[in-house]
Structures are given as C-alpha cells and as structure tokens.
C-alpha positions as CSV (number, residue, x, y, z in Angstrom):
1,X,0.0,0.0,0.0
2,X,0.9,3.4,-0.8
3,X,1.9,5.7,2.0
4,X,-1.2,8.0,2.9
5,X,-1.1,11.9,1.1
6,X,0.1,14.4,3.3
7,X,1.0,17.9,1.7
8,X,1.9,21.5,3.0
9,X,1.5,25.4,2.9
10,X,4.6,26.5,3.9
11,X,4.7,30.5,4.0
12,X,7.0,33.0,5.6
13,X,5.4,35.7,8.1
14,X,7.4,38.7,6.5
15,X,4.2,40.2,5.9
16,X,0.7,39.8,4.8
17,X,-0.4,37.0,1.8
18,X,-0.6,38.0,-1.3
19,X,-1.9,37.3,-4.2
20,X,1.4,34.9,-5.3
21,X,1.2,33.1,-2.3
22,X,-2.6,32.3,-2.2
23,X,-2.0,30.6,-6.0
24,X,0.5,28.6,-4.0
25,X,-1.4,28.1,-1.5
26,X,-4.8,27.3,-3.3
27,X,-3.2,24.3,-5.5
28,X,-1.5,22.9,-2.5
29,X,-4.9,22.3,-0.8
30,X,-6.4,21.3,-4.1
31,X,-4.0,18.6,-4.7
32,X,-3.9,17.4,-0.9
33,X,-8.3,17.4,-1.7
34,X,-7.8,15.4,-4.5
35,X,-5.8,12.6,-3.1
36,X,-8.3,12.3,-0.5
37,X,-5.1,13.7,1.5
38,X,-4.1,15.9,4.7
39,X,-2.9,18.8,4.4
40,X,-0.5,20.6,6.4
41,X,0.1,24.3,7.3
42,X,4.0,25.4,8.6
43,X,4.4,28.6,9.4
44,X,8.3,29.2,8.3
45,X,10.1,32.0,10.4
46,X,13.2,30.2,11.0
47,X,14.3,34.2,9.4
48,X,13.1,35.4,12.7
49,X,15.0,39.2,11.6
50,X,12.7,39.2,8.6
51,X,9.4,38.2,10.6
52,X,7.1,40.7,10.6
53,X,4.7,40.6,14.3
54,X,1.7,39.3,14.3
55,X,1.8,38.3,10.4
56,X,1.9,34.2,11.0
57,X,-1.7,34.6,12.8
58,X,-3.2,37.2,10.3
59,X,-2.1,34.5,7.2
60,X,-4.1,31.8,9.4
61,X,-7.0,33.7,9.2
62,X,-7.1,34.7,5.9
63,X,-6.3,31.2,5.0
64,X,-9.7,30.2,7.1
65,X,-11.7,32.8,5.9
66,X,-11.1,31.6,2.8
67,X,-12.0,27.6,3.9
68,X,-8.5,26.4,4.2
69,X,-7.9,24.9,7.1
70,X,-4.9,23.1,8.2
71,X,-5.9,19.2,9.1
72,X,-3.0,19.0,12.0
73,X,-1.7,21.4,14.5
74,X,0.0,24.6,13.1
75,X,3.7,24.1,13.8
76,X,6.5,27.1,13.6
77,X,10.1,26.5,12.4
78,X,11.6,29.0,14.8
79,X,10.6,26.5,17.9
80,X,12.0,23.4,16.2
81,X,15.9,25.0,16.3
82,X,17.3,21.8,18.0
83,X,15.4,19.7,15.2
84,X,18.0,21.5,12.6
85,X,21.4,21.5,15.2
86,X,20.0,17.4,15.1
87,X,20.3,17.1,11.5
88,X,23.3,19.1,11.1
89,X,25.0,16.8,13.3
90,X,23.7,13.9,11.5
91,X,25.6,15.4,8.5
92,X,29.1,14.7,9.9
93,X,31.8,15.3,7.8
94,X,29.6,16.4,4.8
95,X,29.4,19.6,6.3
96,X,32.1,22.2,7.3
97,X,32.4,25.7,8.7
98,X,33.0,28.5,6.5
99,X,34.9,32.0,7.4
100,X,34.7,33.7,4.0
101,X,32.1,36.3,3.8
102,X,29.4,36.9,1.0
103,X,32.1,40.1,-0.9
104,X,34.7,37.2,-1.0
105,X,32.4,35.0,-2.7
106,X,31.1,37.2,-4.9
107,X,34.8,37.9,-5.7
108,X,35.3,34.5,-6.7
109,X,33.6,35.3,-10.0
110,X,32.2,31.6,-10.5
111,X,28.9,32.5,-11.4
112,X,25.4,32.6,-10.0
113,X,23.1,29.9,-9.6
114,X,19.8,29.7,-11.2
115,X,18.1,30.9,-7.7
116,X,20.1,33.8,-7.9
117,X,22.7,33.2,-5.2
118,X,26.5,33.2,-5.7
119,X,28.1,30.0,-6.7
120,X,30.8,28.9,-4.1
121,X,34.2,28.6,-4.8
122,X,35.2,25.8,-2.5
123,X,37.5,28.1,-0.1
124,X,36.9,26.7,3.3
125,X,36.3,22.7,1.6
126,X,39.8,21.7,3.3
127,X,39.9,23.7,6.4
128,X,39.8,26.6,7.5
129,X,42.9,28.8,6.9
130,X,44.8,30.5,9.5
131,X,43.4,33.4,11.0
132,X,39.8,32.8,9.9
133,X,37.1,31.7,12.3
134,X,33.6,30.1,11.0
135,X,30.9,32.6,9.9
136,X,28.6,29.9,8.2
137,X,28.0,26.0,8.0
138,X,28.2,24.7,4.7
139,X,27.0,21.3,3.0
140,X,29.8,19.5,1.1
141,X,28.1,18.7,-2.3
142,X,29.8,16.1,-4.9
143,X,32.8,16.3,-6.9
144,X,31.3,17.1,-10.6
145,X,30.8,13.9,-12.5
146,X,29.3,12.4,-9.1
147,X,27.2,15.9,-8.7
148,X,23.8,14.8,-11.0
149,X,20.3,15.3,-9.4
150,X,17.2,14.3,-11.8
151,X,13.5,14.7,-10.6
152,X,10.4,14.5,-12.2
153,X,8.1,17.8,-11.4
154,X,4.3,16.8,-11.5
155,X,4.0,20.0,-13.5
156,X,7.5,20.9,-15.5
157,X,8.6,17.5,-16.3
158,X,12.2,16.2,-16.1
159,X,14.4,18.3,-14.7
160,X,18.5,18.3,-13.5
161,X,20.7,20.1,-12.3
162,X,24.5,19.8,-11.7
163,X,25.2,20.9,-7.8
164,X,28.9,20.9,-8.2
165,X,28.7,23.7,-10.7
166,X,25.2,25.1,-10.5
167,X,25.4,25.8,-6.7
168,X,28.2,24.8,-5.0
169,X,28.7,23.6,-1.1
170,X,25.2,25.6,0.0
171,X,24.6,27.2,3.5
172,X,23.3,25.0,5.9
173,X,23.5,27.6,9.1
174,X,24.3,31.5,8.0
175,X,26.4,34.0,9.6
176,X,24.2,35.4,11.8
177,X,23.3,32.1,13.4
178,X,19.8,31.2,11.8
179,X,19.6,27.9,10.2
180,X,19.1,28.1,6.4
181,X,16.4,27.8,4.7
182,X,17.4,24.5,2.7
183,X,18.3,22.6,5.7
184,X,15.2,23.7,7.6
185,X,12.2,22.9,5.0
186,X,14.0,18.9,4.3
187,X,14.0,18.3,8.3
188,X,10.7,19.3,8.6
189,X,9.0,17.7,5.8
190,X,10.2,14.4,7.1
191,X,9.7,14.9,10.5
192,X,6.2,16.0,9.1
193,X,5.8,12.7,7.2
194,X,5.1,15.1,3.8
195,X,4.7,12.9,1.0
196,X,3.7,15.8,-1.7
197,X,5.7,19.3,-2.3
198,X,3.2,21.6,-4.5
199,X,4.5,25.3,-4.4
200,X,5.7,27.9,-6.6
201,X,8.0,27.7,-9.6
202,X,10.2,30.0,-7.9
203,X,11.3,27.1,-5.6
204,X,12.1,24.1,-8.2
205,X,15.9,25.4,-8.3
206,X,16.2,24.6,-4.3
207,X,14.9,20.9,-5.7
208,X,17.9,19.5,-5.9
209,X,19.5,20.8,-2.9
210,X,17.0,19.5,-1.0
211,X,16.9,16.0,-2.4
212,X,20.5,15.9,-1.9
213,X,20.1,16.5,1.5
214,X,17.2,14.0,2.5
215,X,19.7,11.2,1.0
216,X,22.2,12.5,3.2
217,X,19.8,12.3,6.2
218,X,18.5,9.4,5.0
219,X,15.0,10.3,4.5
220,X,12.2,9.6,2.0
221,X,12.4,12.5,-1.5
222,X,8.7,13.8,-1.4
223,X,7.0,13.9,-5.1
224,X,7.0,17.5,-6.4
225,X,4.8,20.3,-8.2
226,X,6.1,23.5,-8.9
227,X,3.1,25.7,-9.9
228,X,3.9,28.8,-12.2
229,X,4.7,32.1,-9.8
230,X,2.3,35.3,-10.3
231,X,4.5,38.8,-12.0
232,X,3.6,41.7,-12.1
233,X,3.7,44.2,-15.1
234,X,7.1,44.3,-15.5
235,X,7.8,40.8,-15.4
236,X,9.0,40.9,-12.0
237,X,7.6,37.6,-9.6
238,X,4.8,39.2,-7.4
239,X,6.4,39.3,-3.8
240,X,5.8,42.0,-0.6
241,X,9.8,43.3,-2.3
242,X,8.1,44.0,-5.7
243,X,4.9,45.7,-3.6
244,X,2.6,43.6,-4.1
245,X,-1.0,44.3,-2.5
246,X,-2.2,42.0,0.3
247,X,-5.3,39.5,-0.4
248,X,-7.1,40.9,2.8
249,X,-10.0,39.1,4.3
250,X,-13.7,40.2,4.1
251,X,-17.0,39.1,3.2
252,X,-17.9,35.7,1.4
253,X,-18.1,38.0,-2.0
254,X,-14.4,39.4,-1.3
255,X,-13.4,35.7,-0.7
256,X,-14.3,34.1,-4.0
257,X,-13.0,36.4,-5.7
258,X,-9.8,36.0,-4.6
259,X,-10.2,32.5,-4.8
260,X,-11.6,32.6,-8.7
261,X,-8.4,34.4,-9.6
262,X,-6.2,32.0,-7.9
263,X,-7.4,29.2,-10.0
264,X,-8.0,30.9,-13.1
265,X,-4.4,31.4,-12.9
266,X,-4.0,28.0,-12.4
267,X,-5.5,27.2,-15.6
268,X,-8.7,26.3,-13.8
269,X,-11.6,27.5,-16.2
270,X,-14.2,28.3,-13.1
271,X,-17.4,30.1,-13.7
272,X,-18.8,32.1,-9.9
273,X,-20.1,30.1,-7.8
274,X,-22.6,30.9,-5.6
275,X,-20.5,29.5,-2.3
276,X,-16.9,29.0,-0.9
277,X,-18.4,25.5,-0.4
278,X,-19.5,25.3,-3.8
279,X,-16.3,26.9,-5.2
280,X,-14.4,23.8,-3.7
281,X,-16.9,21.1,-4.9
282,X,-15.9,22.7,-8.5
283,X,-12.2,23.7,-8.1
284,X,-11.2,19.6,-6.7
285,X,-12.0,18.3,-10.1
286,X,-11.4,20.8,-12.3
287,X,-7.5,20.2,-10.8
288,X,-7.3,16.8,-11.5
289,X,-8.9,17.6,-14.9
290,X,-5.7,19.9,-15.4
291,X,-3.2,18.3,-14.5
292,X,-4.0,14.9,-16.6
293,X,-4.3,17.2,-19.3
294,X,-0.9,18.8,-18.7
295,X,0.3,14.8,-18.2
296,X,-1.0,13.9,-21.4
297,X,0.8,16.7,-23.3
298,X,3.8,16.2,-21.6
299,X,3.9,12.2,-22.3
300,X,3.4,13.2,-25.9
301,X,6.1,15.6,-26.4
302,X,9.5,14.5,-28.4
C-alpha cells in the first residue's frame, strides 16, 4: 500500500499573503483534496529578523476565511531550532564551517546559480585557513561527474541540475546564526511525514538541494509540483519586495473572488459560484482535470 497523502503550505510571516502566495497556496490544498489527503500548514520564520509581528496569525485567518484549514496542528520553524542543530550533526563530515564572507564569494567570480545566489568557490572545503574563524555552515556537495540530481516535477517535467557547478557547497547555518532555509524545510518535511511538495516555480531550483540533502539524512524524497509564480507588469515575480497588494480578508463575495483568480491562474476554467463550499466542490476536479491534461501533453512531447 501506498503511504497515505500528506502535503503542505509552507509560508513565511514577513508580511501579509498576497496574491502569489494564495495561488500557492490554493493548489496545494487542491491537490492534498484530490488525493483524499491531509494537508498541512507550517508557518516558516526560522528568518526570525525578517518576521514581521503578528503576520503568522493574520495568514491563518485569511487562509480560514477563505476555507483552508490546516488538518493538523499549526507548527512554527523558529521553535523546532534543535530539530535543525540534530540534523546538522547527523551530517558529519559532509558539512564544514565556512569563514569567507558573501564580498569574498562574490569575488570569486564563478557565477550565480539559477536561484540567484553566488556559486561557491570551495574556499573553506579543506579547512579553515589561519586566521579565519567560522561565519557559516556549509553542505559539502559532490565532486562534478558524481554531482547529478534528476526529478520529475508533477508539472515541468524532467528536470536536472549539476550541484557541483550550478550551486556549490550551499549554506546549511548562516552567519548570523539562523539555520538556512534548505536545511530547515528537508528536516521538517520528514519529521512532518510530507509525502507531496506543490508550491511555486520560484522554488524548483532549491529541488535538488533539498533531495541531496534528505539522502544524506537518509529520509524519504517527497514527489513535487512546482506551480507557475504570479509577475507583475514588469515581469518581475509578485512578492511583498516588488509591492505587491495583500489578499485581505472580508465578506464571502471578497473571498471568491480571490479564490476565482487564484485558479483561473492555475488554468482552472471556473465560472462564480454561488459559495466558498460550492467553489471547492468545482475547483477539486477541475484540478485533477488539469493536470491529466498537462500529463498527457507532456507524455506526448518529443
């Protein structure tokens, strides 16, 4: 027997959802809905400096207003720190500390990655050299030949990427002591028994990272959906940086309609309903419609 569907809605508290998020968030539900699944909400602040007060519980109501509700207790990364020292620690020799700072790797000159971080040159692989204390934890990734991570995304298809040269030895704890982001989101899906990864296309670079990391750790590689991400008019991906406007709760009407846009966007074709209820009964099979379309072109492709 298969193991049981459990997916998450995993957002940050900098600031109030927008309209970006909710598309994330709306196809995560609707896929955990269509496999008859649960579906989990984390709320990730392990960026405590970038947390904005009071955001976490404003994004759980809007998210109830709007008939999303989490099937398991809420859980927050920033009081599950000795779950991450745990895993780091598991790690061993994989990882090592790290004294150059983020001018010296920029220096380095050996590119960016595809999320837009700086590529590491290796500096601190062999030891740290004299003089230089640790500023960061790093993950040890493959020598390149050894380096290739393939995954098939539920939505893009295929995909690979070479860590050795298309990230380098990534940040596992950063220099001003939070852990990272990568290391955070593997030891919590697995500790969170997350069989499903649906989220924005903005994330399928940290993909590989992240699978490199639960074989490390030893833990189960979730399946994956990476959604398109919202822009704005100039092309830019909609985020709170780029200003875009809150989805703010209010009346039934107010909800839908943030609702119809999030799945029109999705490639949902949705007429009004007359009910949140009723806009769920619709949406649930009008996803799975979707995405055996998308399947079907995709299998028929060169």
């Amino acid at each position: 027997m298969s193991n049981p569907y459990i997916g998450r809605f995993a957002p940050s508290p900098t600031g109030p959802l927008h309209a970006g998020s909710l598309v994330a968030a709306v196809a995560s539900y609707l896929d955990a809905r269509a496999h008859n699944g649960l579906w989990l909400v984390r709320i990730e602040d392990i960026d405590e400096g970038r947390s904005v007060p009071g955001a976490d519980h404003a994004i759980l109501a809007l998210l109830d207003s709007l008939g999303m509700h989490s099937d398991v207790e809420v859980v927050w990364q920033s009081r599950r720190k000795d779950l991450y020292a745990a895993a780091a620690d598991k790690l061993g020799a994989h990882a090592y500390p790290c004294g150059c700072n983020r001018r010296e790797i920029l220096d380095s000159r050996l590119g960016v990655a595809p999320d837009g971080a700086a590529i590491y040159p290796g500096t601190c692989r062999h030891g740290l050299a004299p003089g230089r204390s640790m500023r960061s934890l790093r993950l040890r990734v493959p020598e390149a030949g050894e380096d290739t991570i393939t995954f098939i995304d539920r939505f893009a298809g295929p995909r690979t990427q070479h860590l050795a040269h298309e990230s380098g030895d990534f940040v596992l704890k950063r220099a001003d002591g939070y852990w990272a982001y990568q290391l955070a989101v593997v030891v919590d899906d697995a500790e969170q028994g997350v069989t499903d990864i649906v989220r924005g296309a903005d994330l399928i670079d940290s993909t590989a990272r992240q699978i490199h990391l639960q074989r490390l750790l030893g833990v189960p590689t979730p399946r994956y959906l990476h959604v398109p991400v919202v822009r704005n008019a100039d092309g830019e991906k909609l985020s709170k940086q780029t200003g875009a406007l809150a989805v703010l709760p209010g009346d039934e009407g107010a909800a839908l309609d943030a609702l119809l846009h999030a799945a029109r966007f999705l490639g949902l074709p949705l007429e009004r309903p007359a009910s949140l209820a009723a806009f769920w009964q619709l949406a649930i099979p009008a996803w799975v419609a979707m995405l055996a379309e998308r399947e079907t072109r995709t299998l028929a492709l060169p």
